[in-house]
N, CA, C and O atoms as CSV, one atom per row, in Angstrom:
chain,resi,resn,atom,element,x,y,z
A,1,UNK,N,N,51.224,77.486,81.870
A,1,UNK,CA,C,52.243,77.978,80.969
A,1,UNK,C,C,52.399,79.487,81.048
A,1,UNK,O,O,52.980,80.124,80.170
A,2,UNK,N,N,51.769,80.128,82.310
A,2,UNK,CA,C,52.039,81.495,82.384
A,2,UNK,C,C,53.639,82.079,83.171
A,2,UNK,O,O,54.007,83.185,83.566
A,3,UNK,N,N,54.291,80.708,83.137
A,3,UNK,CA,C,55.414,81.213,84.064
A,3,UNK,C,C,56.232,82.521,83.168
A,3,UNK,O,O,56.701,82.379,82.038
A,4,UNK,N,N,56.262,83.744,83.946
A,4,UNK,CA,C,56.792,84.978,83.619
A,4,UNK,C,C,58.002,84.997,84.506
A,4,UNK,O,O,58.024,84.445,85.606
A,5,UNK,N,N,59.183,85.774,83.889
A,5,UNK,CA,C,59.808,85.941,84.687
A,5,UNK,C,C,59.635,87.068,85.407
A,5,UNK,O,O,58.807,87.689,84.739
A,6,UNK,N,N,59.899,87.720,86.354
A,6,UNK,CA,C,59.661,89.457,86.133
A,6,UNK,C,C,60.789,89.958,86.644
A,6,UNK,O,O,61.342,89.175,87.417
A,7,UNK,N,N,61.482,91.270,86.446
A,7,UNK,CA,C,62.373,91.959,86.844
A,7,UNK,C,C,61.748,92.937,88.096
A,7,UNK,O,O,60.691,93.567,88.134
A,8,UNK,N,N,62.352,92.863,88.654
A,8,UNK,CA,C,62.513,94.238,89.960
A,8,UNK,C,C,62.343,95.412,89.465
A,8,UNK,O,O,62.675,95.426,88.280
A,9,UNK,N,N,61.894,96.619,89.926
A,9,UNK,CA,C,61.464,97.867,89.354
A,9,UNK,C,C,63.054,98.146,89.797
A,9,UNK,O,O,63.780,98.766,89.018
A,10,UNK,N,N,63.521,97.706,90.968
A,10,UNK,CA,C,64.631,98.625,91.116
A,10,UNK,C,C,66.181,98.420,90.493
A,10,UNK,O,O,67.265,98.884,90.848
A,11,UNK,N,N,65.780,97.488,89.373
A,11,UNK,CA,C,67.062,97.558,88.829
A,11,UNK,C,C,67.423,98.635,88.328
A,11,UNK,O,O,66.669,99.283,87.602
A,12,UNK,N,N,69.005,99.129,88.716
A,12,UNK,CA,C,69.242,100.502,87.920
A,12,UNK,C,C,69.100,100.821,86.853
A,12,UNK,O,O,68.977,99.664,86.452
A,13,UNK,N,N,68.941,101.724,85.466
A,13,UNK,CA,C,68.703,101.407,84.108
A,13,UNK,C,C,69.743,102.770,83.990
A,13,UNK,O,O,69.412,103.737,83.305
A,14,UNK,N,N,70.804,102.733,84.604
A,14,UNK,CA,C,72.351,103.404,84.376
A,14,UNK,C,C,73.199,102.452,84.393
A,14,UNK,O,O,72.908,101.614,85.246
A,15,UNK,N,N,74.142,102.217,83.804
A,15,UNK,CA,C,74.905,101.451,84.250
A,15,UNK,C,C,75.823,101.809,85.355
A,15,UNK,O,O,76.347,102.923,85.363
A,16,UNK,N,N,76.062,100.906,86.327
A,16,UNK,CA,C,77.442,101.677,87.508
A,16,UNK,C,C,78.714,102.103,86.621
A,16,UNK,O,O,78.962,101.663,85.499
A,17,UNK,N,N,79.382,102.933,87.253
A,17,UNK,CA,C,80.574,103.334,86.437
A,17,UNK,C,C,81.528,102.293,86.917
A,17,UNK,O,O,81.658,101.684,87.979
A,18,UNK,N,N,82.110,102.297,85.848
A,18,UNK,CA,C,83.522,100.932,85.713
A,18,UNK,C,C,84.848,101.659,86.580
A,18,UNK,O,O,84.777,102.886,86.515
A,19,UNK,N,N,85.750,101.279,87.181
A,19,UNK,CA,C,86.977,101.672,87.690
A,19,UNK,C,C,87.846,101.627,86.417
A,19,UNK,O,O,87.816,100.929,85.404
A,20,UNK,N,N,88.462,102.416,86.754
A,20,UNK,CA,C,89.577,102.936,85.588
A,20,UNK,C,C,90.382,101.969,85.236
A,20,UNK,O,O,90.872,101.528,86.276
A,21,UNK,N,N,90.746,101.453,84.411
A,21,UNK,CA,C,91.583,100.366,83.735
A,21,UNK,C,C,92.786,100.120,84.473
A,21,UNK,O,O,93.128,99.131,85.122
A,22,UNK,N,N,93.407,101.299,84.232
A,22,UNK,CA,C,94.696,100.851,85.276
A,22,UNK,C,C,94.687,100.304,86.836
A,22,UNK,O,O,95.211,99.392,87.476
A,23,UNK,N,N,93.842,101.328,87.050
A,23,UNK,CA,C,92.830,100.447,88.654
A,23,UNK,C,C,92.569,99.274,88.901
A,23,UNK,O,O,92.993,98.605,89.843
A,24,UNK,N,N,91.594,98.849,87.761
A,24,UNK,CA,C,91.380,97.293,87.837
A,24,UNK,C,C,92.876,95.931,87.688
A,24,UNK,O,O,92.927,94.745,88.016
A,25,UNK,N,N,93.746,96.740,87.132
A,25,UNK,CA,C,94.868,96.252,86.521
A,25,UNK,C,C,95.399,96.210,87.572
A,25,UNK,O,O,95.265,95.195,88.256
A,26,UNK,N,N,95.864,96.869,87.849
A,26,UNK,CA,C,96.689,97.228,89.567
A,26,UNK,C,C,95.925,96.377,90.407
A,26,UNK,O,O,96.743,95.698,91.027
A,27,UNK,N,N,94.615,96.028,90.789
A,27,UNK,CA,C,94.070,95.650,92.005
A,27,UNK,C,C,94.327,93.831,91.675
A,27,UNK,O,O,94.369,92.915,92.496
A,28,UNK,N,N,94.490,93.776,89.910
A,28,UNK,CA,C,94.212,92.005,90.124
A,28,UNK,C,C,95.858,91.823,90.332
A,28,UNK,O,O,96.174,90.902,91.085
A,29,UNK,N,N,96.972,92.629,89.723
A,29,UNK,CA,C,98.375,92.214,89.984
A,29,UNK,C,C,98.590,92.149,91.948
A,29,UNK,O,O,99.196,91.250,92.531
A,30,UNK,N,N,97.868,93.425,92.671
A,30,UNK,CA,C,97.698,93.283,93.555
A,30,UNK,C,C,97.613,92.032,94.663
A,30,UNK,O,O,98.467,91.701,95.485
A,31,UNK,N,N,96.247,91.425,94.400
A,31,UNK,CA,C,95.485,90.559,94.588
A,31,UNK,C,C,96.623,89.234,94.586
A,31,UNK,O,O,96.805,88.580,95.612
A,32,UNK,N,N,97.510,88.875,93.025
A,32,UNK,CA,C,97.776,87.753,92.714
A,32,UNK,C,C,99.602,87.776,93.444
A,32,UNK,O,O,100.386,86.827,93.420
A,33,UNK,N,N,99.843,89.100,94.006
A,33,UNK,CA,C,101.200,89.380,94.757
A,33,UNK,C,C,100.396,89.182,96.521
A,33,UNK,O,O,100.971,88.433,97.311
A,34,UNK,N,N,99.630,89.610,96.783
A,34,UNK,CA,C,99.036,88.968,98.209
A,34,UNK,C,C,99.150,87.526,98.257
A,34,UNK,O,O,99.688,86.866,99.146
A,35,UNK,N,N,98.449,87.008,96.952
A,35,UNK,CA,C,98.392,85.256,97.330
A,35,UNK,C,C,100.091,85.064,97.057
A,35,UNK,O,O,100.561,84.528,98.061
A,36,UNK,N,N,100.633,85.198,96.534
A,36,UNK,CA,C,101.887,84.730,96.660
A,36,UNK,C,C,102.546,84.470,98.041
A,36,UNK,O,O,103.170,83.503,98.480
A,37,UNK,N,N,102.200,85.646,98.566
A,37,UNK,CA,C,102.946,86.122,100.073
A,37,UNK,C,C,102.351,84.604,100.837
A,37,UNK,O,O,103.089,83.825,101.441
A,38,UNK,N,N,101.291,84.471,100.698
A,38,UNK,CA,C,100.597,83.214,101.466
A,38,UNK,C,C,100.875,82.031,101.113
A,38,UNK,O,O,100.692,81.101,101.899
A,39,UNK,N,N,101.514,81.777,99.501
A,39,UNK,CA,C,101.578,80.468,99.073
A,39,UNK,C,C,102.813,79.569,99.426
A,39,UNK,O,O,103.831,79.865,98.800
A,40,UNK,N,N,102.922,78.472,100.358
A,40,UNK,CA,C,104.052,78.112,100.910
A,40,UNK,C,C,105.196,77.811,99.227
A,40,UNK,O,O,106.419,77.955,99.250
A,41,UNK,N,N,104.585,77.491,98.245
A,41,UNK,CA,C,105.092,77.038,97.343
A,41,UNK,C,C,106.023,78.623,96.832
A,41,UNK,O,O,107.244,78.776,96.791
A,42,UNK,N,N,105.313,79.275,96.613
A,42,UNK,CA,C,105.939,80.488,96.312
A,42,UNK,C,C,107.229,81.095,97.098
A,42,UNK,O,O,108.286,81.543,96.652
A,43,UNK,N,N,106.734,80.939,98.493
A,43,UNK,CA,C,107.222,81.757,99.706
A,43,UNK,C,C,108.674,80.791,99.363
A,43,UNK,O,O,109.647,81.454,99.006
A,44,UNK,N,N,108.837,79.435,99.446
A,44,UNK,CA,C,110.048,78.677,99.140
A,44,UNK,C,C,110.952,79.151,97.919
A,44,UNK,O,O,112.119,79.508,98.078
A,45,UNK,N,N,110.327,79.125,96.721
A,45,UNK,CA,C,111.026,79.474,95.665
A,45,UNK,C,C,111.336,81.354,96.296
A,45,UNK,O,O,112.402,81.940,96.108
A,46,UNK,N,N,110.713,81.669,96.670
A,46,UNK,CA,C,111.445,83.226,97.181
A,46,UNK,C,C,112.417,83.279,97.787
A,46,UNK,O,O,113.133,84.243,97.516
A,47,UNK,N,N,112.899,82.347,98.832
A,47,UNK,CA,C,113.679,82.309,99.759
A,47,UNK,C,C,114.782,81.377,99.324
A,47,UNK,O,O,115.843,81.294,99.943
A,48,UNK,N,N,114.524,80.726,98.317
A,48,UNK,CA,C,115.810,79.859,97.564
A,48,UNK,C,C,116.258,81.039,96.537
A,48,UNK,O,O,117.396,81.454,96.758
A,49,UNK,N,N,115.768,81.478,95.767
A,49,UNK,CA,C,116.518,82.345,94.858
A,49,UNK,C,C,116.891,83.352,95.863
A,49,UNK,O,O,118.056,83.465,95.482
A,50,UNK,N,N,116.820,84.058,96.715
A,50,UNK,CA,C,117.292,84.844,97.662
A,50,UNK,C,C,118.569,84.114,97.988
A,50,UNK,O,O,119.490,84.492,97.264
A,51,UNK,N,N,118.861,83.308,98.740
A,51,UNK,CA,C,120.146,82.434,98.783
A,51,UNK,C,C,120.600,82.024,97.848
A,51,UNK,O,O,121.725,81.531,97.928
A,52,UNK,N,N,119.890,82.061,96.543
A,52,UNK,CA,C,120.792,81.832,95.502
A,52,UNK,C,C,122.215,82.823,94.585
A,52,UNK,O,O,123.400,82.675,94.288
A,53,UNK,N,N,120.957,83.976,94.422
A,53,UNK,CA,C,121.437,85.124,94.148
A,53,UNK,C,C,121.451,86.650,94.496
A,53,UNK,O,O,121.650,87.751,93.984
A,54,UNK,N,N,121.137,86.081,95.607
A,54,UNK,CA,C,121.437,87.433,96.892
A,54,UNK,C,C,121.188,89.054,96.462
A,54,UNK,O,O,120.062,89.444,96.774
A,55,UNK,N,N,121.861,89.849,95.941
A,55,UNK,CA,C,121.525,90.971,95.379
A,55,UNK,C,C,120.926,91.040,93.821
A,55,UNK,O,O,120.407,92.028,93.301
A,56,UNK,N,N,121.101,89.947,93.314
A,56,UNK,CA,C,121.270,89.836,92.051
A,56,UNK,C,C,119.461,90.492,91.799
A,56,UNK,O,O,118.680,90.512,92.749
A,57,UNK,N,N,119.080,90.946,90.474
A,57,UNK,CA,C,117.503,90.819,90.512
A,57,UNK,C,C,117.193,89.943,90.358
A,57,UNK,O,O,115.973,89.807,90.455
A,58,UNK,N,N,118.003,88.725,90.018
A,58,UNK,CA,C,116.887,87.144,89.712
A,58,UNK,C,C,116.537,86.891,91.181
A,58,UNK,O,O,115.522,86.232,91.404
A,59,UNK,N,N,117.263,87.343,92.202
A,59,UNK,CA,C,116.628,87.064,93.500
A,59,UNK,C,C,114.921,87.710,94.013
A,59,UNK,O,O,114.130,87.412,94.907
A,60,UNK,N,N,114.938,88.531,93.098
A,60,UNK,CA,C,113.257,89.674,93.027
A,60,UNK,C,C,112.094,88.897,92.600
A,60,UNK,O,O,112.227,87.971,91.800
A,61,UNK,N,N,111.069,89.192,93.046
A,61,UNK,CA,C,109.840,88.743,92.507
A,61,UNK,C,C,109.578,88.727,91.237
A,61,UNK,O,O,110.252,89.612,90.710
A,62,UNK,N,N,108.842,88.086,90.350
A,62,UNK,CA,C,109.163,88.154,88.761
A,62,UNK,C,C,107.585,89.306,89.008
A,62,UNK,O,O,107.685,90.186,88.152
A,63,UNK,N,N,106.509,89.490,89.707
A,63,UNK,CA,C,105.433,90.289,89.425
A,63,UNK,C,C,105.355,91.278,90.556
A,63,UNK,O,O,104.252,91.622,90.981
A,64,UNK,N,N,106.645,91.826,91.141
A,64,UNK,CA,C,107.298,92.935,91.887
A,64,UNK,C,C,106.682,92.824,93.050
A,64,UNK,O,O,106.343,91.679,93.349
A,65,UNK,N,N,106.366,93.907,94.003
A,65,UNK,CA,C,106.466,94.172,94.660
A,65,UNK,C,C,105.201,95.107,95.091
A,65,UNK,O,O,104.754,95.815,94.189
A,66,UNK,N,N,104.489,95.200,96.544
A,66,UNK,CA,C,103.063,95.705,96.856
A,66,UNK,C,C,103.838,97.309,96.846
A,66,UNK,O,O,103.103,98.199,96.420
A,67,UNK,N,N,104.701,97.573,97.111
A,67,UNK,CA,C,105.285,99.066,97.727
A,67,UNK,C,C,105.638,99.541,95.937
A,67,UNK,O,O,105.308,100.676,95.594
A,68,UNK,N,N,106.375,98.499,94.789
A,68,UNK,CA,C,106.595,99.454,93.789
A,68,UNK,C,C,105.326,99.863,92.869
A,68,UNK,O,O,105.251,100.821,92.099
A,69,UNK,N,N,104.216,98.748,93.195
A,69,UNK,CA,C,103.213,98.593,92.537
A,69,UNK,C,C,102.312,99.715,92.685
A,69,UNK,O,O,101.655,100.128,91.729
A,70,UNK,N,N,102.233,100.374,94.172
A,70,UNK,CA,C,101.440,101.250,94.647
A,70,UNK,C,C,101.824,102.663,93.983
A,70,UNK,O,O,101.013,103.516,93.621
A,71,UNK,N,N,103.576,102.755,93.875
A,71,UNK,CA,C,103.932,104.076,93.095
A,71,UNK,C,C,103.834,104.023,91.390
A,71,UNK,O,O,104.360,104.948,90.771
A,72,UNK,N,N,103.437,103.385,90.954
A,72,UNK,CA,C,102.834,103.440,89.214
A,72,UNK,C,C,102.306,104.002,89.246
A,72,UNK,O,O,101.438,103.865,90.108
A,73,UNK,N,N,102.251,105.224,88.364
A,73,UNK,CA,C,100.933,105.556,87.672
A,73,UNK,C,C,100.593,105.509,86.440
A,73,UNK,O,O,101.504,105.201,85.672
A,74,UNK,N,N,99.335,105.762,85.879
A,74,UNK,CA,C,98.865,105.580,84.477
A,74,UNK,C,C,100.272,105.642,83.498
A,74,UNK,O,O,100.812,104.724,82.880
A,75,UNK,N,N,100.661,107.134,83.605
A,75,UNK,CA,C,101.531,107.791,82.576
A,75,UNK,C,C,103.124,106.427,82.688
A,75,UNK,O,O,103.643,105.941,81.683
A,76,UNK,N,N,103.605,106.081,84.273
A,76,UNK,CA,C,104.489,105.287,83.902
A,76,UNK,C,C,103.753,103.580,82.945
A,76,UNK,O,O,104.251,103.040,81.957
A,77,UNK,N,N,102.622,103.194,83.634
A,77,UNK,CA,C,101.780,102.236,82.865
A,77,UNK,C,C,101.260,102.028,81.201
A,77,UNK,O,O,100.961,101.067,80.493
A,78,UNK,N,N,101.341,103.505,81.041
A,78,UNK,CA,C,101.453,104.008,79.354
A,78,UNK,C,C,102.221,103.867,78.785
A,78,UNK,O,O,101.918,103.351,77.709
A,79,UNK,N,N,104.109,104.245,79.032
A,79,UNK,CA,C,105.212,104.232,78.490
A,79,UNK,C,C,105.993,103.003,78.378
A,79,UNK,O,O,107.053,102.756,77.803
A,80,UNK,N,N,104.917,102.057,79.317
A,80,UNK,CA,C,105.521,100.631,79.377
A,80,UNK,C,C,105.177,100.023,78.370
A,80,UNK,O,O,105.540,98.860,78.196
């Protein structure tokens, strides 16, 4: 009944620093606009509303775009 658990000496006893909120925010909208690009299901509904409504914005991604996503910053992410 001596089972101990034991910890590693080298666990850090700092915590790592966290990425900045908007960072993390940005990387999962990121992330979930990559899988889109890959998802045949998606990629279809993209290319039907494109022929649907051609210039219109309902033809646009409803969670934008990797190129507008990259020019946000905090301050526009704040005012939103």
């Amino acid at each position: 009944m001596r089972n101990k658990i034991t910890l590693p000496q080298t666990l850090p006893l700092v915590p790592r620093p966290q990425p900045e909120p908007s960072n993390r925010v940005r990387a999962q909208i990121l992330s979930g606009i990559i899988a889109n690009e890959r998802a045949p299901k998606a990629i279809a509904q993209r290319k039907s509303l494109r022929a649907i409504y051609r210039t219109h914005p309902y033809s646009r991604p409803n969670d934008g775009a990797k190129e507008s996503l990259a020019a946000n910053t905090q301050t526009d992410l704040s005012a939103a």
